[in-house]
VOLUMNU-629446 format. One record per residue (C-alpha): residue in three letters; x negated, z negated, y; residue number from 1. Coordinates in pm, 1 decimal, padded with zeros to 6 digits. Layout:
<nodes>
+-----+----------+----------+----------+-----+
!   r !       px !       pz !       py !   k !
+-----+----------+----------+----------+-----+
! ALA !        X !        Z !        Y ! NUM !
...
+-----+----------+----------+----------+-----+
</nodes>
This chain:
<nodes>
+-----+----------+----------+----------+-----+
!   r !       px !       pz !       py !   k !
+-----+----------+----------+----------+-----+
! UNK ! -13338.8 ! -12573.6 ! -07201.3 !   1 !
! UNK ! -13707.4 ! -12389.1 ! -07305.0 !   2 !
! UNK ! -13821.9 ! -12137.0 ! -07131.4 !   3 !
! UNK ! -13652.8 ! -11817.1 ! -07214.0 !   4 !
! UNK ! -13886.3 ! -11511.9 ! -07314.2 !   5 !
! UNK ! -13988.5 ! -11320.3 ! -06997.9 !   6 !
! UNK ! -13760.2 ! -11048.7 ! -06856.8 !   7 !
! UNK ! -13445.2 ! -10913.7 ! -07141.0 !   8 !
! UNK ! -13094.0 ! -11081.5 ! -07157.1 !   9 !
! UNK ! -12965.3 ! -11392.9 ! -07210.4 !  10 !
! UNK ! -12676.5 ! -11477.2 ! -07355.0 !  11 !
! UNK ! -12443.6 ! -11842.3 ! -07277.7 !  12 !
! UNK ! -12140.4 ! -12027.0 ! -07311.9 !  13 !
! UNK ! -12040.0 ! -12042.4 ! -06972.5 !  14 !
! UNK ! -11694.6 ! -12281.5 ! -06952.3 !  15 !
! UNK ! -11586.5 ! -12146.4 ! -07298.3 !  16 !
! UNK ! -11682.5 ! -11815.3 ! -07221.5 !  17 !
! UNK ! -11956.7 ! -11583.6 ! -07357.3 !  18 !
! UNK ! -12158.2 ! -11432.1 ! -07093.5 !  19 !
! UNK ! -12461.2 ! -11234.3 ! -07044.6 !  20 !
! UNK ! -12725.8 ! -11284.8 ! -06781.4 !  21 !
! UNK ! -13114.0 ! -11107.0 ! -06714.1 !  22 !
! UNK ! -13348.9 ! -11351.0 ! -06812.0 !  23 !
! UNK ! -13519.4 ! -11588.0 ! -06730.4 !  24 !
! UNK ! -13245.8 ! -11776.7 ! -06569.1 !  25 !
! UNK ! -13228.6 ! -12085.1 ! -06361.6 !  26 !
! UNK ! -12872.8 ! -12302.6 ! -06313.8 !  27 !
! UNK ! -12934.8 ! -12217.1 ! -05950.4 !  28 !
! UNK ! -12955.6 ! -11852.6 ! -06026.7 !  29 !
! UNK ! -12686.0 ! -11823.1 ! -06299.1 !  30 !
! UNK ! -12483.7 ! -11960.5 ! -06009.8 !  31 !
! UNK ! -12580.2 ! -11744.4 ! -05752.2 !  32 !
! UNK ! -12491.1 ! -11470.9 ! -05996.9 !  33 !
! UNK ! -12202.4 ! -11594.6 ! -06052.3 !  34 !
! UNK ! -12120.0 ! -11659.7 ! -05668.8 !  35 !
! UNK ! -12014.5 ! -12051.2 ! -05710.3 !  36 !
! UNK ! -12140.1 ! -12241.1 ! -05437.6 !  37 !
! UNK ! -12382.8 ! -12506.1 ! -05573.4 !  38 !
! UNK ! -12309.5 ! -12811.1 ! -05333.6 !  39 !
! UNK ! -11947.4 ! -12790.1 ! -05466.8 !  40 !
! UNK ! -11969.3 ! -12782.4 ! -05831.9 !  41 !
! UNK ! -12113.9 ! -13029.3 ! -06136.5 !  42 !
! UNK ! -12343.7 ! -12897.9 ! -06420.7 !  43 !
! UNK ! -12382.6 ! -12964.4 ! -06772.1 !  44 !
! UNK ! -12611.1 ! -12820.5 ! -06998.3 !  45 !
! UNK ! -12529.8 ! -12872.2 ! -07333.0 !  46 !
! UNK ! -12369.9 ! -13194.4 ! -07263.1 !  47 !
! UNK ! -12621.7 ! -13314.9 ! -07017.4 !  48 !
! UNK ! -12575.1 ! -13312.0 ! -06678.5 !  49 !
! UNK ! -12824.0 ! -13143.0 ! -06490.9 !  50 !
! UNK ! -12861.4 ! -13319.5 ! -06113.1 !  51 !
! UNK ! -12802.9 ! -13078.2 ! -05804.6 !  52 !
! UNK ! -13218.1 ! -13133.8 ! -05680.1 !  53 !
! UNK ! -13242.4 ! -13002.0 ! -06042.8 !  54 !
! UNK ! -13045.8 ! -12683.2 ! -06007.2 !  55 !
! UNK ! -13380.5 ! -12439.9 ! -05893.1 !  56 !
! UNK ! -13610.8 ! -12544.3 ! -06172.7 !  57 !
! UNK ! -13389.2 ! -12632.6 ! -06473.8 !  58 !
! UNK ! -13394.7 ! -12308.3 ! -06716.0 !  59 !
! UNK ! -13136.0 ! -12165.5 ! -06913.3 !  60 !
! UNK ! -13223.2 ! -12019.3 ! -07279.7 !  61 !
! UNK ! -12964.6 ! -11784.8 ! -07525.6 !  62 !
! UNK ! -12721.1 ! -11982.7 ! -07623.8 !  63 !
! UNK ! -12701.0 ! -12332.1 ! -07444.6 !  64 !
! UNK ! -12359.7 ! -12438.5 ! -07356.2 !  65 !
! UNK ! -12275.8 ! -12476.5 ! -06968.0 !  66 !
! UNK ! -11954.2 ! -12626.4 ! -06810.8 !  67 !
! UNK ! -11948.0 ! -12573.5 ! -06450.1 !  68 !
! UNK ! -11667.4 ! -12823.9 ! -06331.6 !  69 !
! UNK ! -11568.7 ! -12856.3 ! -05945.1 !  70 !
! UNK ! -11225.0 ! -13033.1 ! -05801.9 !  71 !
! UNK ! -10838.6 ! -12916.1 ! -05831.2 !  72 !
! UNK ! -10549.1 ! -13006.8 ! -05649.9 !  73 !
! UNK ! -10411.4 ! -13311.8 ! -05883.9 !  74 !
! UNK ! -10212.0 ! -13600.0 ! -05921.3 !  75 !
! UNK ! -10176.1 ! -13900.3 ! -05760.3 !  76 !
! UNK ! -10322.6 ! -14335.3 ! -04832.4 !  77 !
! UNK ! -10057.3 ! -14403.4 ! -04643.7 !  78 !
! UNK ! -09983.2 ! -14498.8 ! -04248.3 !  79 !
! UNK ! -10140.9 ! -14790.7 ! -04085.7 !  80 !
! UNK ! -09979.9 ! -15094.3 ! -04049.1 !  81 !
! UNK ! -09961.8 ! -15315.6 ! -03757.0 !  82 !
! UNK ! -09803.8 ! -15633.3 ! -03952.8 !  83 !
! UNK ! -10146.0 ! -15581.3 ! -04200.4 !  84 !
! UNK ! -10437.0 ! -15423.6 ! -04053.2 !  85 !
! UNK ! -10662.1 ! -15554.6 ! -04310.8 !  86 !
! UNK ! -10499.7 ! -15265.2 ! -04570.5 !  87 !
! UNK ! -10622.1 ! -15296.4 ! -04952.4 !  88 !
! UNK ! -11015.3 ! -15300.9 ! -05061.8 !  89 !
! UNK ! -11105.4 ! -15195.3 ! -05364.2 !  90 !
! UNK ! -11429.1 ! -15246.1 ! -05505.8 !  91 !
! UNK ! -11672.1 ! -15239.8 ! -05195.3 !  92 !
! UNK ! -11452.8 ! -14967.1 ! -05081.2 !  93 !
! UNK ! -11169.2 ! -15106.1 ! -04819.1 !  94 !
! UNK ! -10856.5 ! -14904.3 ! -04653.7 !  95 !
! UNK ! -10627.8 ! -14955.7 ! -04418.5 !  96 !
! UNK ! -10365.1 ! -14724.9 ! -04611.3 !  97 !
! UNK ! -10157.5 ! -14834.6 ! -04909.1 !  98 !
! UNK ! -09982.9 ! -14516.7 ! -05021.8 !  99 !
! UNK ! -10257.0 ! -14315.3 ! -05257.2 ! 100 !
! UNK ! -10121.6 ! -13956.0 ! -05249.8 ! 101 !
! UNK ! -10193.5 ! -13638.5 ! -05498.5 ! 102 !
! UNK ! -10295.3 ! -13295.7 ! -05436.9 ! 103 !
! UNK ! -10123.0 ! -13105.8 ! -05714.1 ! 104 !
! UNK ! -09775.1 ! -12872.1 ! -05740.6 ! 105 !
! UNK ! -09749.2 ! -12846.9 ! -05357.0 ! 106 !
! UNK ! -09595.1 ! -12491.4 ! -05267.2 ! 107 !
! UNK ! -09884.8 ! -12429.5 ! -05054.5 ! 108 !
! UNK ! -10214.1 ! -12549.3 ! -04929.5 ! 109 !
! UNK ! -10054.3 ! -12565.6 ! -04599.2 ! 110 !
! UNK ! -09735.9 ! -12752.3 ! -04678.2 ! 111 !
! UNK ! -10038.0 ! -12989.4 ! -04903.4 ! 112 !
! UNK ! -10247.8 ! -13059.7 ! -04555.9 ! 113 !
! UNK ! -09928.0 ! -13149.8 ! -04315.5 ! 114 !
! UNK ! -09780.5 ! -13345.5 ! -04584.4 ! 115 !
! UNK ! -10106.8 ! -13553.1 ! -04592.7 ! 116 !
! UNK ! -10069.3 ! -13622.8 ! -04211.9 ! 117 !
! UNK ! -09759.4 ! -13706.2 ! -04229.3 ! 118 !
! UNK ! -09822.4 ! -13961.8 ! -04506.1 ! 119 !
! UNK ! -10125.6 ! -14072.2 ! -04309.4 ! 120 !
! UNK ! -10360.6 ! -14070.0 ! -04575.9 ! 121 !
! UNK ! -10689.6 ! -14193.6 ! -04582.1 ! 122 !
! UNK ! -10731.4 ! -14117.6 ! -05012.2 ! 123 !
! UNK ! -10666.8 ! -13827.2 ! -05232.9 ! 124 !
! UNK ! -10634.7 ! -13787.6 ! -05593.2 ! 125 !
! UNK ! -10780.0 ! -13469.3 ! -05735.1 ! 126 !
! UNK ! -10847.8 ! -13357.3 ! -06098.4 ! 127 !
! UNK ! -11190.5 ! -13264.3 ! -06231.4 ! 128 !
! UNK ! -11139.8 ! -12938.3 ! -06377.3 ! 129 !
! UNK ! -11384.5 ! -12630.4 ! -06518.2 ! 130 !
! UNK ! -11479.5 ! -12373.6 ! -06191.2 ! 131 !
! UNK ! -11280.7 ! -12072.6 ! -06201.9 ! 132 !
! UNK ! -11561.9 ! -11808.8 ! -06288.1 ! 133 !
! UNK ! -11361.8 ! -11504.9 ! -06137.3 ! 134 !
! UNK ! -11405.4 ! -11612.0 ! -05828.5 ! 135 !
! UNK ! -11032.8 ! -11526.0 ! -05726.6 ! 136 !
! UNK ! -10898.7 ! -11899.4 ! -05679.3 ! 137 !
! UNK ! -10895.7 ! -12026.0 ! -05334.9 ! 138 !
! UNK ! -11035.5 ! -12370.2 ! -05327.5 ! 139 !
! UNK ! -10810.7 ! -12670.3 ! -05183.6 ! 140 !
! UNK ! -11142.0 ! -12858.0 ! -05052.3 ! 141 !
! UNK ! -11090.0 ! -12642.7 ! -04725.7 ! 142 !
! UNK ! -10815.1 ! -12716.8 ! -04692.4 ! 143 !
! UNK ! -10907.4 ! -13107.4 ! -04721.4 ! 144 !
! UNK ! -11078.9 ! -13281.6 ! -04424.9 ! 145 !
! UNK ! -11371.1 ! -13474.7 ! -04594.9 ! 146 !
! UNK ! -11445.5 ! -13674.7 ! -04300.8 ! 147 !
! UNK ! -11079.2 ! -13773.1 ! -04283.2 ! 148 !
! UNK ! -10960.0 ! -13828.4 ! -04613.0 ! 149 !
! UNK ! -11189.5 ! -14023.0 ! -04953.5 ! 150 !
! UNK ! -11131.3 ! -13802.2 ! -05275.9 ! 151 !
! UNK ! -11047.4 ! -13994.9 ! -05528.4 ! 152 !
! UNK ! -11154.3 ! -13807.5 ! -05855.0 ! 153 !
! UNK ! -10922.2 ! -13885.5 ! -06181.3 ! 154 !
! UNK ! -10983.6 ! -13805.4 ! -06542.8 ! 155 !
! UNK ! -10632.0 ! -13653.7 ! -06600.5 ! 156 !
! UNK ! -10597.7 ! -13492.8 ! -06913.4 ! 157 !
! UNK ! -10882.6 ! -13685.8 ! -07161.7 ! 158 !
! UNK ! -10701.5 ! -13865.9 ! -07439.4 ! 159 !
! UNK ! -11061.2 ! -14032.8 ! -07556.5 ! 160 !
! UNK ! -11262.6 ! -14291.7 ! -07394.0 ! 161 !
! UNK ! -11571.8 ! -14036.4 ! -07476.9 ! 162 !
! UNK ! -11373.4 ! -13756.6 ! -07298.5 ! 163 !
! UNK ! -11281.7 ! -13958.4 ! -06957.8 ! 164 !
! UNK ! -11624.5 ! -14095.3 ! -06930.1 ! 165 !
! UNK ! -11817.0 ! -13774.8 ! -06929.8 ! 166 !
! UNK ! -11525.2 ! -13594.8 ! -06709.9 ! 167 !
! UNK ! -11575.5 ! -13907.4 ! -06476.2 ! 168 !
! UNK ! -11977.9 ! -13888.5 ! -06464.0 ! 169 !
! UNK ! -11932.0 ! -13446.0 ! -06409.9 ! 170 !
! UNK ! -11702.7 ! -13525.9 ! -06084.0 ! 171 !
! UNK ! -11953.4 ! -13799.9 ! -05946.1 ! 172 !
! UNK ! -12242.4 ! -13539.8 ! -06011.4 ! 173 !
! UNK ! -12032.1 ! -13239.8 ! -05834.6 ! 174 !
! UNK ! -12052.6 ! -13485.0 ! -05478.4 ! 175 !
! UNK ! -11819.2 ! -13746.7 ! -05483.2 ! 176 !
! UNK ! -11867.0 ! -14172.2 ! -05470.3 ! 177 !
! UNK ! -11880.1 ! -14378.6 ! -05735.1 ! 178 !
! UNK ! -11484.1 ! -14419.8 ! -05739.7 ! 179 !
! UNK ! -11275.7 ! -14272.0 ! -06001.9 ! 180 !
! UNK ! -10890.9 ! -14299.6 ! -06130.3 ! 181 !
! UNK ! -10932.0 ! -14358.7 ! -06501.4 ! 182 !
! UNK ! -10688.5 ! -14209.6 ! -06689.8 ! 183 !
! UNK ! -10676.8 ! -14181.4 ! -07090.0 ! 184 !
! UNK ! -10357.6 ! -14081.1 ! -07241.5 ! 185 !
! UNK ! -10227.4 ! -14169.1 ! -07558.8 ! 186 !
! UNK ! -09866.4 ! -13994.1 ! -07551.5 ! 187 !
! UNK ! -09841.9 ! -13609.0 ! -07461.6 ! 188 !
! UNK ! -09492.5 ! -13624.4 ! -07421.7 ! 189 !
! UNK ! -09484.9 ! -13986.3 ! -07232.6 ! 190 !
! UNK ! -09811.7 ! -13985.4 ! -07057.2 ! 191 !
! UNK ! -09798.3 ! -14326.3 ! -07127.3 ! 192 !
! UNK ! -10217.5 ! -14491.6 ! -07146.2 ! 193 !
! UNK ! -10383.4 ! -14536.0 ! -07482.4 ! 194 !
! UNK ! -10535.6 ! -14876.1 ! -07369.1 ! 195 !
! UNK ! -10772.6 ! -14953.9 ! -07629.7 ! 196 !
! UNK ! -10980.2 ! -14646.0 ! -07479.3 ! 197 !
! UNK ! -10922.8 ! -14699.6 ! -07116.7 ! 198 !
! UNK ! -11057.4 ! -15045.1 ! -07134.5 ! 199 !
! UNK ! -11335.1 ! -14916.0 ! -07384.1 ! 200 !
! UNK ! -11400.9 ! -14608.0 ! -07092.8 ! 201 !
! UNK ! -11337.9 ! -14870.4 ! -06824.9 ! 202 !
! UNK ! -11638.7 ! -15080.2 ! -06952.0 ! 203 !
! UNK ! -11887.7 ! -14808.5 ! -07026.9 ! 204 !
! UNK ! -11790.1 ! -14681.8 ! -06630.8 ! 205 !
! UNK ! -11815.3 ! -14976.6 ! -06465.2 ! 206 !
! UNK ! -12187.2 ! -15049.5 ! -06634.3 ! 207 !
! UNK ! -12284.3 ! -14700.7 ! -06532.9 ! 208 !
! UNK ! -12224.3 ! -14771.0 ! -06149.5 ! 209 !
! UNK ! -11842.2 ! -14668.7 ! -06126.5 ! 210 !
! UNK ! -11578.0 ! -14834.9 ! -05934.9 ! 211 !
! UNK ! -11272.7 ! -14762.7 ! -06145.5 ! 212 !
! UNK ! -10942.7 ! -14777.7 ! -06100.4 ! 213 !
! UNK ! -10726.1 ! -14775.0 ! -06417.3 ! 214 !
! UNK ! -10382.0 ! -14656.7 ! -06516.6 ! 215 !
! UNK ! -10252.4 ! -14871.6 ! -06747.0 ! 216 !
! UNK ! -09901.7 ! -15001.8 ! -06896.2 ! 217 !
! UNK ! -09690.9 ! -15258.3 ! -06708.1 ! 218 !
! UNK ! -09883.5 ! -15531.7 ! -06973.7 ! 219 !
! UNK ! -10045.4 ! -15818.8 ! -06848.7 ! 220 !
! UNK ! -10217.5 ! -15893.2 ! -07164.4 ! 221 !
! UNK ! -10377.0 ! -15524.7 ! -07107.0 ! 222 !
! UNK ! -10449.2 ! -15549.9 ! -06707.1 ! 223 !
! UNK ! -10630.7 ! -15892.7 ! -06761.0 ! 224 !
! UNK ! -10846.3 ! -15703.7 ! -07001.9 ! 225 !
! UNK ! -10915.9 ! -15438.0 ! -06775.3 ! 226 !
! UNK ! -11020.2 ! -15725.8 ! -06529.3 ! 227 !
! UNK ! -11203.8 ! -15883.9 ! -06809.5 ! 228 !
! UNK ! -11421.4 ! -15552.7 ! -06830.8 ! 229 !
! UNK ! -11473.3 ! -15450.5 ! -06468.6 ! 230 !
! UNK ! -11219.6 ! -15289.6 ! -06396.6 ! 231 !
! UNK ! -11185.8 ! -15287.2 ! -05961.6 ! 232 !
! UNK ! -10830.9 ! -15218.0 ! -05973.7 ! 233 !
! UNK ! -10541.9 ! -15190.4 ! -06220.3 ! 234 !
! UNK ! -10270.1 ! -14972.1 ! -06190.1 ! 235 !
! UNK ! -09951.6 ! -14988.5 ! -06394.9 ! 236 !
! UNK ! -09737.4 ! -14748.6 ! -06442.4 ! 237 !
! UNK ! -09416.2 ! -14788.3 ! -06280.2 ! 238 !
! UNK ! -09208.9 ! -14501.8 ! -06516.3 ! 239 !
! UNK ! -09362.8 ! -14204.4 ! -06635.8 ! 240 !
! UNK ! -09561.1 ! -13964.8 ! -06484.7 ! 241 !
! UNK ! -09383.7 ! -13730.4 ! -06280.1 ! 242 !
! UNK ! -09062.2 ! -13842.3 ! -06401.8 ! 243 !
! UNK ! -08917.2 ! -13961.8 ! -06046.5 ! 244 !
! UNK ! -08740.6 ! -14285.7 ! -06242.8 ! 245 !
! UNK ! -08884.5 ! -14585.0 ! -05987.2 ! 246 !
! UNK ! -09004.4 ! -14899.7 ! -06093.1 ! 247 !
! UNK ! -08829.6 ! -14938.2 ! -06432.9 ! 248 !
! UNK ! -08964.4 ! -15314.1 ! -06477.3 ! 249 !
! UNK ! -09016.8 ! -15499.5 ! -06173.5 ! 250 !
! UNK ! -09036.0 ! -15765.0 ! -06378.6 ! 251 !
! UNK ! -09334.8 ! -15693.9 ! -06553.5 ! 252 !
! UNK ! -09512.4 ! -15578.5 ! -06225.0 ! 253 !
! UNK ! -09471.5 ! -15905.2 ! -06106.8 ! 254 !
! UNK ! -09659.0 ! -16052.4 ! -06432.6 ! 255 !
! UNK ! -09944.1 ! -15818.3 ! -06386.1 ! 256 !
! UNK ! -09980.0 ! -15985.0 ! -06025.7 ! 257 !
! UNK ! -09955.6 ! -16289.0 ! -06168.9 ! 258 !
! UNK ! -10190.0 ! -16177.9 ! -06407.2 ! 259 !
! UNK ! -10522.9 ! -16092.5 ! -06234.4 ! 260 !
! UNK ! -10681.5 ! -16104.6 ! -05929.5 ! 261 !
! UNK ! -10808.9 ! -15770.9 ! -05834.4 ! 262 !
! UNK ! -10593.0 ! -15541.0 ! -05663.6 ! 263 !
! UNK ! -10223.0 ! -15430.3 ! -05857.3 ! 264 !
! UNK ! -10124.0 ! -15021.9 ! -05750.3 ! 265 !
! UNK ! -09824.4 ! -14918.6 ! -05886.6 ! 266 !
! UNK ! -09896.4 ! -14542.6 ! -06045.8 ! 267 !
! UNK ! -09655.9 ! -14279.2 ! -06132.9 ! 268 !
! UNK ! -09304.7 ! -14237.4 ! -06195.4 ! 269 !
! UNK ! -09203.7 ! -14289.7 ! -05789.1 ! 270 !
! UNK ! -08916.4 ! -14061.6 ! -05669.3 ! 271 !
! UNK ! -08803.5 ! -14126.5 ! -05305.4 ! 272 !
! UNK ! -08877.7 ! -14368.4 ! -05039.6 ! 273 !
! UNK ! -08706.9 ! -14686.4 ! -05144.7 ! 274 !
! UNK ! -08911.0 ! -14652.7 ! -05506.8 ! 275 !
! UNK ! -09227.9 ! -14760.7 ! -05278.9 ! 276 !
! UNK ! -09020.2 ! -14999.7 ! -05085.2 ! 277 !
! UNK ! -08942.5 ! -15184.1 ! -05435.8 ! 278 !
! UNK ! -09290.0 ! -15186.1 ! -05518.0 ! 279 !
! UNK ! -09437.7 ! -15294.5 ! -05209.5 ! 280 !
! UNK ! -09156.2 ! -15565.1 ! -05174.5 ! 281 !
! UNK ! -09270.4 ! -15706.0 ! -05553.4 ! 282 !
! UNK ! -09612.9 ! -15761.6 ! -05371.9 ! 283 !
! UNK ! -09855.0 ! -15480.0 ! -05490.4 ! 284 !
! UNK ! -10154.3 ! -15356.9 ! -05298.8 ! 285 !
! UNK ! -10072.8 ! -15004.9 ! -05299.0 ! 286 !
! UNK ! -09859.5 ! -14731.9 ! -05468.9 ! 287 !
! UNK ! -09973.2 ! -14400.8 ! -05583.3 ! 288 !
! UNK ! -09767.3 ! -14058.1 ! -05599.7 ! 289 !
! UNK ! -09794.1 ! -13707.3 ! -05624.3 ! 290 !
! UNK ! -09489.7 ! -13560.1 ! -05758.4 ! 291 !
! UNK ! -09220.5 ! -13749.5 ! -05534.6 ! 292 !
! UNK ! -09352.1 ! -13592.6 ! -05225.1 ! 293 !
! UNK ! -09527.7 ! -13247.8 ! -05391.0 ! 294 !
! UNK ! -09178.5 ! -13122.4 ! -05512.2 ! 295 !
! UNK ! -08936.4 ! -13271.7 ! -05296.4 ! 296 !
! UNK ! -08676.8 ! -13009.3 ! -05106.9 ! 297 !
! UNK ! -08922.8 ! -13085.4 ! -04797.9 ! 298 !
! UNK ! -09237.7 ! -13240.4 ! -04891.9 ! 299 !
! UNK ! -09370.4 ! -13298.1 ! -04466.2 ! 300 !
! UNK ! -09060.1 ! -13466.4 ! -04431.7 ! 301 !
! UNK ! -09059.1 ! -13658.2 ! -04776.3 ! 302 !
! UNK ! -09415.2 ! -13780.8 ! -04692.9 ! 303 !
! UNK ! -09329.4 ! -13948.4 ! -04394.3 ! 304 !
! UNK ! -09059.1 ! -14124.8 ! -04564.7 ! 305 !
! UNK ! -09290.6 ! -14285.7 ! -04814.9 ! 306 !
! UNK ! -09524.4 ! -14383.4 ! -04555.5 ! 307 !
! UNK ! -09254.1 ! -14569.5 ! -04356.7 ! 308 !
! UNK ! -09117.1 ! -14735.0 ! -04713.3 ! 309 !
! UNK ! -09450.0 ! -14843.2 ! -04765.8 ! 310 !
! UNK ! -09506.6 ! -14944.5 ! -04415.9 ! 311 !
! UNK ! -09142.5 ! -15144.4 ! -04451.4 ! 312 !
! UNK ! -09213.3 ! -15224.2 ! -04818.8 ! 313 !
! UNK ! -09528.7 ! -15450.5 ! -04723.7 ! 314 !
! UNK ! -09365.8 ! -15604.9 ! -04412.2 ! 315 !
! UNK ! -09067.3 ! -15713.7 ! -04593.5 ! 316 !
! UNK ! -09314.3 ! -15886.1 ! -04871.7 ! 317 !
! UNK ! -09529.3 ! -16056.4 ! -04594.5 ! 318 !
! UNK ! -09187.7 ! -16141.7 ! -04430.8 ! 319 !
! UNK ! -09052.2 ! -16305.5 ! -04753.1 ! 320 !
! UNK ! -08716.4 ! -16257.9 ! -04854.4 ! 321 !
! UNK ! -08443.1 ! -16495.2 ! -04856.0 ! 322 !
! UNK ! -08312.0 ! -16650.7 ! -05212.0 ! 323 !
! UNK ! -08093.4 ! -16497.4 ! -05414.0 ! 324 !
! UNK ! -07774.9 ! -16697.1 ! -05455.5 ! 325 !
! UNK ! -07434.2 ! -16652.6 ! -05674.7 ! 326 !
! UNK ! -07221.4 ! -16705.9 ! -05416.1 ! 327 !
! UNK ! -07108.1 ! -16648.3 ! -05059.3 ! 328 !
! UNK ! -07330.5 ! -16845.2 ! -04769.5 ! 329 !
! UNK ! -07157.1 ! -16763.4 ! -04461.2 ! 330 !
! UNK ! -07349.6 ! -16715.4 ! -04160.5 ! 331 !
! UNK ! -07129.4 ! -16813.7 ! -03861.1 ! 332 !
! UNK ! -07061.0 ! -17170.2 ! -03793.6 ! 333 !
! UNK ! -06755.6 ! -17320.8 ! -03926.3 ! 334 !
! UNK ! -06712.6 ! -17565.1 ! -03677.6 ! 335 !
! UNK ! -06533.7 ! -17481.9 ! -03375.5 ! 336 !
! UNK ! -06278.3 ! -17194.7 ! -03515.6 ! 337 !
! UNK ! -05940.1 ! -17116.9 ! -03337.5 ! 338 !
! UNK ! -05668.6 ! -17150.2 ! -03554.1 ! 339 !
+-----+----------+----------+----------+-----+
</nodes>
């Protein structure tokens, strides 16, 4: 970033696209020109991130490479509980809420904010995406109560360790905390992890500061590796993403408890109420969904079903359930019968 020659043009890479600008040119003014607000967006300059205090003094010269990235609606807490007001904690961070909800494929940014009520959310998932430079797209952050709800920024989409760090790292810059949903995929058409570079991500985030949460496969070898390096939560996948199966393995969830101590959140694959009930009955922390309640017939309505599965889910696990047994136990006294 020299100083560009006085007055002329300058010409960038703006978010893969060429663009032309009078010189000499600031971040702050190519912004401004551009009419992105600054306190909402993240800035790299070829591959650095330039900070936000930055923004007025750091100068742009013919042809540097800039990604502007701010936050989209995107994949995926859930109603109080009176049997477990202590909720989950994280990390240093610590909700009451269970059920971790998305922000993506809702029909509307309306139908998004009263389904959020109605699920009682206290976190958010949203993806980290380039800023739309026509300035036609309506952003969901006002429709999303920042006082109310944490964002809970996820690298959705990165398929390399390199990829989801610098994606996470871009989304702490544009405003959010230190947490992050790491996700690196391995399988387009499954969406299943590639876990050798979410655990080699999850270690380079975690010494940079991050709090990270980690999709991973239903493996316990894999979660206690996570654990191993840093990792504040793991999060197995309970089918795949967006696929509305359930829990496929309960099984396997139940090793992953067994198999570390931070907290377990079941991510992915949930369909309908009693798919968080199942989860929260094997003894998770928490469950995270988008799609279940985003596409539903009526997602308000479908929202407020997860919350109370969740809600019933956790009871029923604190409750402890009785023993499964091959054969009849009657439960009226067989003394004492008229015959």
């Amino acid at each position: 970033m020299s100083p560009p020659p006085a007055g002329g043009r300058v010409l960038l890479t703006v978010n893969g696209e060429r663009r032309e600008f009078e010189s000499p040119l600031t971040v702050k003014e190519m912004l401004s020109r551009l009419g992105i607000e600054p306190g909402r967006v993240a800035v790299e300059v070829n591959r650095s991130i330039v900070r936000r205090a930055e923004f007025s003094d750091a100068r742009l010269s013919a042809g540097d490479a800039v990604e502007i990235v701010s936050f989209v609606g995107g994949g995926g807490g859930g109603g109080d509980s009176e049997s477990d007001p202590h909720g989950v904690r994280v990390g240093r961070h610590e909700f009451r809420s269970r059920l971790f909800v998305g922000t993506g494929k809702y029909p509307s940014f309306d139908v998004m904010k009263r389904a959020h009520e109605a699920s009682g959310a206290e976190v958010v998932t949203v993806a980290v995406r380039r800023s739309d430079l026509s300035g036609k797209t309506e952003s969901f952050l006002d429709h999303v109560d920042r006082k109310r709800y944490t964002l809970l920024p996820n690298t959705a989409g990165c398929t390399t360790a390199d990829e989801a760090v610098r994606t996470a790292c871009l989304g702490r810059e544009a405003g959010l905390s230190d947490l992050v949903k790491l996700e690196v995929i391995g399988d387009p058409k499954t969406l299943l992890p590639d876990v050798v570079e979410t655990i080699a991500a999850t270690r380079a985030l975690v010494k940079d500061g991050f709090t990270v949460l980690a999709y991973t496969s239903d493996d316990p070898v894999v979660a206690r590796k996570l654990e191993d390096a840093g990792a504040a939560s793991v999060m197995p996948a309970g089918s795949p993403i967006g696929s509305g199966q359930g829990v496929l393995n309960p099984l396997h969830v139940r090793f992953v408890l067994e198999a570390v101590k931070v907290p377990v959140i079941v991510d992915a694959g949930v369909g309908t109420a009693s798919d968080v009930a199942i989860a929260m009955e094997i003894g998770v922390a928490g469950v995270l969904l988008n799609t279940g309640i985003a596409l539903a017939r009526d997602p308000v309505a479908m929202a407020r079903a997860m919350r109370l599965a969740c809600e019933a889910g956790r009871l029923a696990f604190l409750a402890g359930r009785i023993e499964k047994k091959p054969y009849a136990s009657a439960s009226s006294p067989a003394h004492g019968l008229v015959r």
